[in-house]
N, C-alpha and C positions, 0 to 999 in steps of 0.2 A: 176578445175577452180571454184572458189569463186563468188555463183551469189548473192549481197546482195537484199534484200528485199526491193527494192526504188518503192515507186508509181511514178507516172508520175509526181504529183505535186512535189516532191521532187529530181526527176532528170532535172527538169525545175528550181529548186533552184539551185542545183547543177549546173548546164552549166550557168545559169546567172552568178556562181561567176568568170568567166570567165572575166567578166566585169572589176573585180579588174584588170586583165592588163592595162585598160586604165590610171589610174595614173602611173602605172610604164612609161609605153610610155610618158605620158605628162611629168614625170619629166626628161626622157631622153632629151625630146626638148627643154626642158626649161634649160638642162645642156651644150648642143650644141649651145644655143642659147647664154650662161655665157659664155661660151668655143669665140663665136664671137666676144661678149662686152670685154672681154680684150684683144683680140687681136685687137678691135679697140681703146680701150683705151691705150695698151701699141705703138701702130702707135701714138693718138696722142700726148703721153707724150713724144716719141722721136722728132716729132714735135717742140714740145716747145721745146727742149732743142735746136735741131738745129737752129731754128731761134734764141732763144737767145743767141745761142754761134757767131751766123751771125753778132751781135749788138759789140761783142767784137774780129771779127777777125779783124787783121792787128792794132793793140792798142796796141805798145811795151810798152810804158809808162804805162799802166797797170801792166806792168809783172816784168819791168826792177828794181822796189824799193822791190821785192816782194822775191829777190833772185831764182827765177825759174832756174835762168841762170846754178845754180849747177845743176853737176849730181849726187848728191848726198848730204843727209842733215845728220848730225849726232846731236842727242837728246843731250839734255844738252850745247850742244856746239850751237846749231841751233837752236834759241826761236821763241816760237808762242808765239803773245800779244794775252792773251785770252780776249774774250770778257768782258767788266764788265757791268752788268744792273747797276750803279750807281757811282759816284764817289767817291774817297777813301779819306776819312779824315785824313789827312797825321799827326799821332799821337802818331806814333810807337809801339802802343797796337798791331795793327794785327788782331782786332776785325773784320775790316770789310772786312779779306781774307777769314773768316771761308766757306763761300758757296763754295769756289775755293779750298781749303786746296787739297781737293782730287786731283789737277792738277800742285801741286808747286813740283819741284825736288831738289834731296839732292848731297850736292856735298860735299864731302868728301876728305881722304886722295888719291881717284882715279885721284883725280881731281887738284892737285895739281901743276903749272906750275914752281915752284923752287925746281933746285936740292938738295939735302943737307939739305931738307929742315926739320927743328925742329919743326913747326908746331904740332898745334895739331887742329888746327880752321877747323870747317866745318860749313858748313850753306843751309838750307834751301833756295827759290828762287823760287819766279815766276813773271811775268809779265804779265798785263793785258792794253788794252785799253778803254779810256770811252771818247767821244768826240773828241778832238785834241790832246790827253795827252796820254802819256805812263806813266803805275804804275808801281811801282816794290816795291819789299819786299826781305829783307833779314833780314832770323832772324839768328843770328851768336852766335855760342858755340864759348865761348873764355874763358879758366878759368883765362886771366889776360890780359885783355883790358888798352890799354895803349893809352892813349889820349891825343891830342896836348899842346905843352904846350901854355903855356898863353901870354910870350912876344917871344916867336920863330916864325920867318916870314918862316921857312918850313912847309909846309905841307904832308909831304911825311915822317917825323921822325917819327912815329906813329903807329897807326891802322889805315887804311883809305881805303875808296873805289875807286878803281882805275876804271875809264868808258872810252873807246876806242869807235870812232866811223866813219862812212864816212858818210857826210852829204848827202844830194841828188846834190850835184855838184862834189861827190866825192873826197872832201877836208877830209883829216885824222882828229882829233880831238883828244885831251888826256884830261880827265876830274878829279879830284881829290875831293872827300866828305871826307870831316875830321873836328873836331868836338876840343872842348876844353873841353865841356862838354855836358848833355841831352839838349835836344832843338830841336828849329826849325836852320837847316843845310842849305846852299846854296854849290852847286859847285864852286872850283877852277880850270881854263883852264890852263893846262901847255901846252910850249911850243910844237910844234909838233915831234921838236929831241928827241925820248927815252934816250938821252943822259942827257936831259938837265932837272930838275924839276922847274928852276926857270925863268922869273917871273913868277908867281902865280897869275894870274888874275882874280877876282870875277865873277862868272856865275851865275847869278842870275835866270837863265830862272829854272836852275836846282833846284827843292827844295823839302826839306825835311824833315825828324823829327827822330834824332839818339836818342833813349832808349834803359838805361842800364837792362840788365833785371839780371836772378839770370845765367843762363848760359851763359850769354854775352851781346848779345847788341841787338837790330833790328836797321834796316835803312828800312824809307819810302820813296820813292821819285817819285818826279814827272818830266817830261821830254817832252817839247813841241815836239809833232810827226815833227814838220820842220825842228828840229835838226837831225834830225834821215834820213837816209839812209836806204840800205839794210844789212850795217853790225851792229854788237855793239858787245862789249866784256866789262862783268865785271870779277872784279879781287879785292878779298881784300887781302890787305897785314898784317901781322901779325907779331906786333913788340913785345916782351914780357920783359922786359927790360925799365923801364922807364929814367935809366940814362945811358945804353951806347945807348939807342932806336935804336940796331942794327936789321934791316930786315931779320925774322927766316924762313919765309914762304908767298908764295901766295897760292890762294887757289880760282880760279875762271870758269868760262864757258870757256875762251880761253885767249891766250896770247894778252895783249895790247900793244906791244911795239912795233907794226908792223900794217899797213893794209892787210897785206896779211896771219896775222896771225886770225884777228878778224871771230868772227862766223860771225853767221848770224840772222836776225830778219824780222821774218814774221807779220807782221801787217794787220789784215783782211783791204782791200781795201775799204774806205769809196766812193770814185769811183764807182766801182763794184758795191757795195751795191746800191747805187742811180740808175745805171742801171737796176739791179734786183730787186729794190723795188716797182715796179708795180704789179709784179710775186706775190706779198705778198696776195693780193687780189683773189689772184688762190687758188684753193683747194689743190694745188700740194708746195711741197717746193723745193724749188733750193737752189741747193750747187753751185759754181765757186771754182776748185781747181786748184791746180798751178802743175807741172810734176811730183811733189813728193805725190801729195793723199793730200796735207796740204790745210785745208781752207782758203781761199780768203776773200770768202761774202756767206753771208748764206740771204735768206730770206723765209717768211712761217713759218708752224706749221702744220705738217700732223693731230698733235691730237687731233687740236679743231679745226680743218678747218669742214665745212659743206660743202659737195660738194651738187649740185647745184637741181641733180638729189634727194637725200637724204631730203634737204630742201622742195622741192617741194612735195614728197612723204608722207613726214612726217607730210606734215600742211594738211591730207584730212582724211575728217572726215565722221562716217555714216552718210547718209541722211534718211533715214527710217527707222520703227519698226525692218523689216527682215537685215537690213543691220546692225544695232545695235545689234542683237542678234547674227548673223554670226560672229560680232565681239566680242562678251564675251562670248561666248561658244565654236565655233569652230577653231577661230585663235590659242586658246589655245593649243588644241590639236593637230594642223597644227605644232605648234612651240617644241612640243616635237620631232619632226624629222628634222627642218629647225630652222638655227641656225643663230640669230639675228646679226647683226654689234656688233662690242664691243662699247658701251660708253665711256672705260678707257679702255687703255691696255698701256704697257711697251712701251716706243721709247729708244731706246737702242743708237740713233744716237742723241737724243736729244742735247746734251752739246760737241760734236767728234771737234776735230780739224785736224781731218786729215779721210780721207775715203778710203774706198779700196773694191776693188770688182772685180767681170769677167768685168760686166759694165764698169768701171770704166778703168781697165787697157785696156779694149778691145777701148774706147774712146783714152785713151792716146797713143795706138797705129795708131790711127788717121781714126777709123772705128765706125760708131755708135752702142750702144750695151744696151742691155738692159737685166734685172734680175726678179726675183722675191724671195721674202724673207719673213721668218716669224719673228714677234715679237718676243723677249726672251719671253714672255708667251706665246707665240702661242696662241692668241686671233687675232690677227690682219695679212693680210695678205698686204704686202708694194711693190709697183711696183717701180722699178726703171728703168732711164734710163739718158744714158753718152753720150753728142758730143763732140767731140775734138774742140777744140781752137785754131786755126792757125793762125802763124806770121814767116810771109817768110818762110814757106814749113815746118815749125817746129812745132809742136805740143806743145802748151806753158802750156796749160790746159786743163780744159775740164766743162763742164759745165754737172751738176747733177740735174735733177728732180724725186721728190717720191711722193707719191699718194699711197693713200689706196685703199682698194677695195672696201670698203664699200658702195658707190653708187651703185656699180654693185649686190653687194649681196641684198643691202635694192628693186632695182628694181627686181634682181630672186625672191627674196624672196613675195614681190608682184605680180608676176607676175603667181606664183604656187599657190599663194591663190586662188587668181582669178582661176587657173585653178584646182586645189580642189574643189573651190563651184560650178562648171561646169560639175565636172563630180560627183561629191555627187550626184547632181540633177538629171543628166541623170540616175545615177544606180538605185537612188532612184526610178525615174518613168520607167524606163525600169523592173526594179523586180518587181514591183507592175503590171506593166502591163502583164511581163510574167506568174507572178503567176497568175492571175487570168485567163487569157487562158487558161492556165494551168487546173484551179478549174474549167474554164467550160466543158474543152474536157473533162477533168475525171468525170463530173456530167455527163453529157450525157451517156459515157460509162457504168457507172456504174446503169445509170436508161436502156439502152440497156441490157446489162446484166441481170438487174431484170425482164425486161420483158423477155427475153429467157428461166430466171430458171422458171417462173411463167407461160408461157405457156405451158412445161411438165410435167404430174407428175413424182412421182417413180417408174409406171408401164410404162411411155412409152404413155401414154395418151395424146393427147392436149387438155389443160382445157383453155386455152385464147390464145388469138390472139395479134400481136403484132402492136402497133400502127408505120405505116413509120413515119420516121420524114420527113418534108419540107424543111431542109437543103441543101444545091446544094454540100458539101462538101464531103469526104471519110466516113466521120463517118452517114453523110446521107443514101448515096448511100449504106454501111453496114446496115445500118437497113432498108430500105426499098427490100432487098436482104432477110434481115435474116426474115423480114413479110411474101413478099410472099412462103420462105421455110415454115413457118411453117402453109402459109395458103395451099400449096399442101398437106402438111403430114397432116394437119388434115382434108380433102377431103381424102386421102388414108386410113386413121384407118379408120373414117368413113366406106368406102366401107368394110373394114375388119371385123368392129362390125356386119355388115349389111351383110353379107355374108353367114352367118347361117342362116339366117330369111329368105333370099332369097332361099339359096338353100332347105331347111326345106318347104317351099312353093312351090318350081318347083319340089320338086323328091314326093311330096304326092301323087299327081294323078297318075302319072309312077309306083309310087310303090302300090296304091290299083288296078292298071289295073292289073299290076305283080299277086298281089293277090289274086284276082276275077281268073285269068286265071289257075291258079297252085289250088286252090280250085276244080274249074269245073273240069279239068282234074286229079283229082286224083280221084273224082266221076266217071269217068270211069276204066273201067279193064283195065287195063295197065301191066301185070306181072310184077314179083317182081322187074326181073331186071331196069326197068323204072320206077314201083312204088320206087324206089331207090333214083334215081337223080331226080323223083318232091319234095320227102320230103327233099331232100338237099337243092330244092332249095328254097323251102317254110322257111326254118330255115334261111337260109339269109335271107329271104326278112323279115323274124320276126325280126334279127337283123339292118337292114337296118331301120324296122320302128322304134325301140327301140331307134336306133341315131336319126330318127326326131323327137322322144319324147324328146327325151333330151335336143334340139338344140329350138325346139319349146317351151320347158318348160322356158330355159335364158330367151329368148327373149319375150314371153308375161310377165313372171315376170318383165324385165325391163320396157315394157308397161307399166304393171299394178303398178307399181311403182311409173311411174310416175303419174298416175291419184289417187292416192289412198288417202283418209282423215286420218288421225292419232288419235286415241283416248287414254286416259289414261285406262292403264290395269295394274293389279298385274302380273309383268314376273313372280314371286314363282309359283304362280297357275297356267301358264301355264307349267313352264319348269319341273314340278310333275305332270303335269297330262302326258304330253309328257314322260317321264321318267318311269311312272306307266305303259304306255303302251309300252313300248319297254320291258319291265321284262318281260310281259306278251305275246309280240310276239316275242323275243329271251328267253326261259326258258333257254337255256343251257348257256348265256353270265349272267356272275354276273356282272349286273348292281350298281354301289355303290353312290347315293347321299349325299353329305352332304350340309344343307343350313345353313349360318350363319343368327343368328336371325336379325328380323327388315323387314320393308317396301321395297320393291324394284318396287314401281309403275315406271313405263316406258310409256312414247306418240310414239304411234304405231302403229302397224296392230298384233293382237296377231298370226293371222294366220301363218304371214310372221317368226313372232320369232317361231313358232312350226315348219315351215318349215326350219329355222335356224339349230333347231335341230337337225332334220331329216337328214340334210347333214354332222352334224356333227358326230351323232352318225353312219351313213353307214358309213362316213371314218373310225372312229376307228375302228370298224367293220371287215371291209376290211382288215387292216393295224395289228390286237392285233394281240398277240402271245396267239395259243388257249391255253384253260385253264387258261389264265390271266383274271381278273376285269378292269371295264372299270370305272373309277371314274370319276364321275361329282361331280363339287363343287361351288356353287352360293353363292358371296359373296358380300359385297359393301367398297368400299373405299373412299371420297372426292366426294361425291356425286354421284359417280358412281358404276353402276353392273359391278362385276366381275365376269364370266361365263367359268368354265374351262373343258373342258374335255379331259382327261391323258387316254393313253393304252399306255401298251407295246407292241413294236414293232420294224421294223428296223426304225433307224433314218433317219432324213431330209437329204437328199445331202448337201453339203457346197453351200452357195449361191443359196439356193432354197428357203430360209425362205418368202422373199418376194414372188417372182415368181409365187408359189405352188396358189396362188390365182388370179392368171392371167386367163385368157378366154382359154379354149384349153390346160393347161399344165399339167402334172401329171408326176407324178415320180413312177408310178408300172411299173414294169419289161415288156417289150412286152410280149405276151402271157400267164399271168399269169390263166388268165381264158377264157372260151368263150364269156365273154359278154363284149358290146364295152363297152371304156371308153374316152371321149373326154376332159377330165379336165376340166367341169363344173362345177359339184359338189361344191368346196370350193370358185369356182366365185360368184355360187348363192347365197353363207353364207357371203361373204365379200359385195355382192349388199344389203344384208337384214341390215347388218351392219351399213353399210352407212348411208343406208335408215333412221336408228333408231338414227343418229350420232353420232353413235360409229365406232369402227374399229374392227380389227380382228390380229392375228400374231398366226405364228407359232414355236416353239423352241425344241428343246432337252431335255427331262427333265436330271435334276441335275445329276444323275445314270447314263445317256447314256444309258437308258433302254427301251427307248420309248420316245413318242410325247406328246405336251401339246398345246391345240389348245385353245385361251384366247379371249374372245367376253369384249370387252369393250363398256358400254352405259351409257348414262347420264340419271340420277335417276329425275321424273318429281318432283319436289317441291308441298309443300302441299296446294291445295287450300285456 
């Protein structure tokens, strides 16, 4: 297992980013909360549609001019008047169909209602309403137009446009546009027997403007809507032959020579419209279509409607410094993930005359229904919804509302900001406040901690006491725990330093009474065999005092330690005069000094450094390998004495380097000799050490051949 190296401040960083859920969650609420809003707005867009399909149930006269009654419309034969924004300058140019072009249909040899026929004319065709009028266009390929003549009272010998119609009283009508030359054109009514063309009676309501063009001809005309019913059929006839002017071809939407052969003609209901043009004033647009999907009345405009929600939202502005700067720095970055309304996007329904849908079919089977759809760009998202139309248990049409969603998004959208700048703030002060928790439990600990390292030394000493904290908390309660441990343990060493001093003091008098008595009685005759066991036991008691020399010698030296004045001395001239005397009371140990030249005044007790010596050289002593040189070598470094003494010998244990100068420790073999050894010795040298504010260590030399014991002291500066 993988443990990374986190402080507490940084796994308090770490668990605050936990925090980031909180936006995930706010934006889930604020998604279920979108998820509500259109299911109240798609309730109440089917609303409107039912009430407004309410205004037009049981209204056959709406429906009956509109041809609903088929079941079935067939294109080209079945005309929508499409809308016109304006009126058509009846001129036979065609200039002013160019916006519509995309909506006019071609009627060809498909379309042709005479057998036999030689023809070769086809024409373009559409119709449009503007006002009370129906327009129409026909622009006709004819490579040989053939034109009334000029004293002939027929008008049917010719090219000519043949108009079939049922008025709104359902009276048949047969209409004739024929022409002698370019100009403005009126209709001729013929009789209503297709048997019969004549008389020929002027129809003035009909007018128009016949131009020749380079492929034939166009006709404009115009057609008061009261003429008009729910059918009409145009039909031109194509005479190509000016002197026999025999009829080669018709070539039109449907047969005129019949009512029951005539299309039909949808004309958006001006009706209708005035009903639904309150609706206009809505954010929503409404379609009314008739059982075939074909438009009625249209009013509205999804894509510049402001819905109400949107408007409201969009007129609010910052009121303060913080509120102004939230909004030029951080909305920005809010809006890299939240996606704005469109301003512009594609309506694909804009210019339709005819609609279809699940909505749609699901209304016209007489159920309300409603959709959802995306723009051809997919920028905008469009709701829709259909009620059926009833007239006597029959479903006539259906009534269409669409609505964007852009209220609902501009209010998400607002509504996430707001809940972005609510939890920024919280995370903000929430991290800020855990980190610094944080930065104080880990100060604390970590000044706990220093007092712990700093109350012990490296030997196991306690050199300071640990202050409790006042805290009522865990981290209190631990340090005022870890005080009092360490004010027991240092009461326990205590008694432990104190322990030699003590016992070196109680076993004196025991041991000179010891003395005095094995004395006196070996001054008596005692024979050998008891003269035996008093010198045995006198040799203990010799070594018994030799240990309270030893144990008395630490312990007044620590005394005297502490009471003692420091003066400047030359350590050379003591550590040679010490030197000179060991050569001379070991002759058989080669003693080998060497001093590097220079000063080495020391503040001190010179005493204490000679007895420094003295323990250093009985260890090497102790420890050479005979017939080895014991080298001392006095030297200075950065201000300081370097004071070495090397023999060879067996080496240090592993991990005794420090130890070896502990109170009581030693590393010679039990029993190596008869005289005790309490491991003082190198305690004394590391007290004198100190004393002089230096230190002491022990190492291996480089060979593995021996010990090197290193006196480090600070060199006094020159007066």
């Amino acid at each position: 297992m993988i443990r990374l190296p986190l402080g507490l401040r940084a796994k308090v960083v770490i668990l605050s980013l936990f925090l980031l859920c909180l936006p995930w969650l706010g934006y889930q609420y604020v998604w279920e909360m979108e998820k509500y809003l259109r299911h109240g707005q798609e309730r109440t867009l089917e609303g409107t549609t039912q009430a407004l399909a309410t205004a037009l149930h049981e209204r056959p006269r709406l429906f009956d001019s509109q041809a609903s009654f088929l079941s079935q419309v067939e294109k080209r034969k079945d005309l929508y008047a499409h809308p016109l924004s304006g009126p058509i300058q009846l001129d036979g140019k065609l200039d002013d169909w160019e916006p519509y072009r995309s909506k006019a249909m071609h009627y060809g040899a498909d379309m042709q209602l005479m057998r036999d026929s030689q023809s070769n004319l086809s024409f373009n065709h559409m119709i449009g309403r503007y006002g009370n009028y129906l327009y129409a266009f026909f622009e006709v390929t004819d490579p040989a137009p053939v034109y009334r003549g000029r004293n002939s009272l027929r008008v049917d010998r010719n090219d000519h446009l043949a108009i079939a119609t049922l008025d709104g009283s359902n009276f048949f009508h047969r209409y004739v546009v024929a022409t002698q030359k370019d100009g403005w054109v009126n209709a001729f009514e013929l009789p209503g027997d297709p048997q019969l063309s004549l008389p020929a009676l002027p129809e003035v309501r009909i007018q128009g403007q016949w131009h020749t063009t380079a492929q034939g001809y166009n006709i404009e005309l115009r057609i008061p809507l009261e003429m008009l019913g729910g059918k009409i059929s145009f039909a031109l006839h194509d005479v190509n032959s000016p002197k026999s002017r025999d009829l080669v071809g018709i070539t039109g939407t449907s047969r005129t020579d019949s009512p029951d052969n005539l299309g039909t003609v949808l004309v958006p209901s001006p009706e209708i419209e005035a009903i639904i043009k309150g609706m206009g004033h809505n954010s929503a647009r409404i379609w009314v279509v008739d059982r075939h999907g074909r438009v009625l009345a249209r009013s509205g405009d999804i894509k510049n409607s402001d819905s109400i929600w949107t408007k409201a939202i969009g007129n609010e502005r910052p009121e303060g410094a913080f509120e102004h700067w939230v909004q030029e720095y951080l909305y920005p970055l809010y809006y890299r993930v939240l996606t704005k309304p469109p301003e512009d996007f594609i309506d694909g329904l804009q210019d339709s005359t005819e609609l279809e849908g699940s909505h749609i079919q699901r209304a016209l089977s007489g159920k309300p229904g409603s959709t959802w759809r995306l723009t051809p760009d997919n920028k905008a998202v469009v709701l829709a919804a259909a009620s059926p139309i009833w007239i006597d248990d029959k479903v006539m049409g259906a009534v269409v509302a669409e609505e964007t969603t852009h209220g609902i998004r501009t209010l998400r959208n607002r509504a996430l900001e707001k809940l972005f700048n609510v939890i920024l703030t919280i995370m903000s002060m929430g991290t800020l406040a855990l980190f610094f928790f944080a930065s104080n439990i880990s100060s604390r600990i970590r000044n706990l901690r220093d007092q712990a390292e700093s109350a012990i030394d490296a030997q196991g000493r306690v050199k300071a006491s640990i202050s409790p904290s006042q805290s009522l908390d865990e981290i209190g309660d631990l340090s005022r725990s870890l005080a009092g441990m360490v004010q027991r343990l240092s009461q326990y060493t205590h008694y432990l330093e104190n322990m030699s001093s003590r016992l070196g003091h109680e076993l004196r008098t025991p041991v000179a009474v010891v003395r005095s008595s094995l004395e006196h009685l070996s001054m008596l005759s005692l024979g050998d065999d008891r003269q035996k066991y008093v010198d045995r036991a006198q040799e203990g008691v010799s070594r018994l005092s030799l240990i309270l020399a030893n144990m008395s010698e630490a312990t007044r030296l620590e005394e005297s330690l502490s009471q003692s004045d420091k003066v400047r001395f030359d350590a050379k001239t003591v550590i040679k005069g010490c030197v000179q005397g060991y050569q001379i009371t070991y002759p058989g140990v080669a003693l080998a000094l060497t001093i590097e030249e220079g000063g080495y005044p020391v503040r001190g007790v010179p005493e204490y450094l000679a007895q420094l010596m003295d323990k250093l050289i009985s260890n090497a002593l102790e420890f050479m390998t005979p017939d080895t040189p014991i080298n001392i070598s006095l030297s200075h470094s950065h201000k300081k004495l370097k004071l070495s003494v090397m023999n060879q010998g067996p080496l240090l244990p592993e991990d005794m380097a420090e130890r070896i100068f502990d109170s009581m420790v030693t590393v010679r073999p039990p029993a190596q000799d008869n005289k005790p050894h309490l491991g003082l010795g190198l305690y004394i040298a590391r007290l004198i050490a100190e004393f002089h504010g230096g230190d002491i260590k022990a190492e291996n030399l480089a060979g593995n051949d021996g010990v090197r014991l290193s006196v480090s002291m600070p060199l006094e500066s020159a007066p």
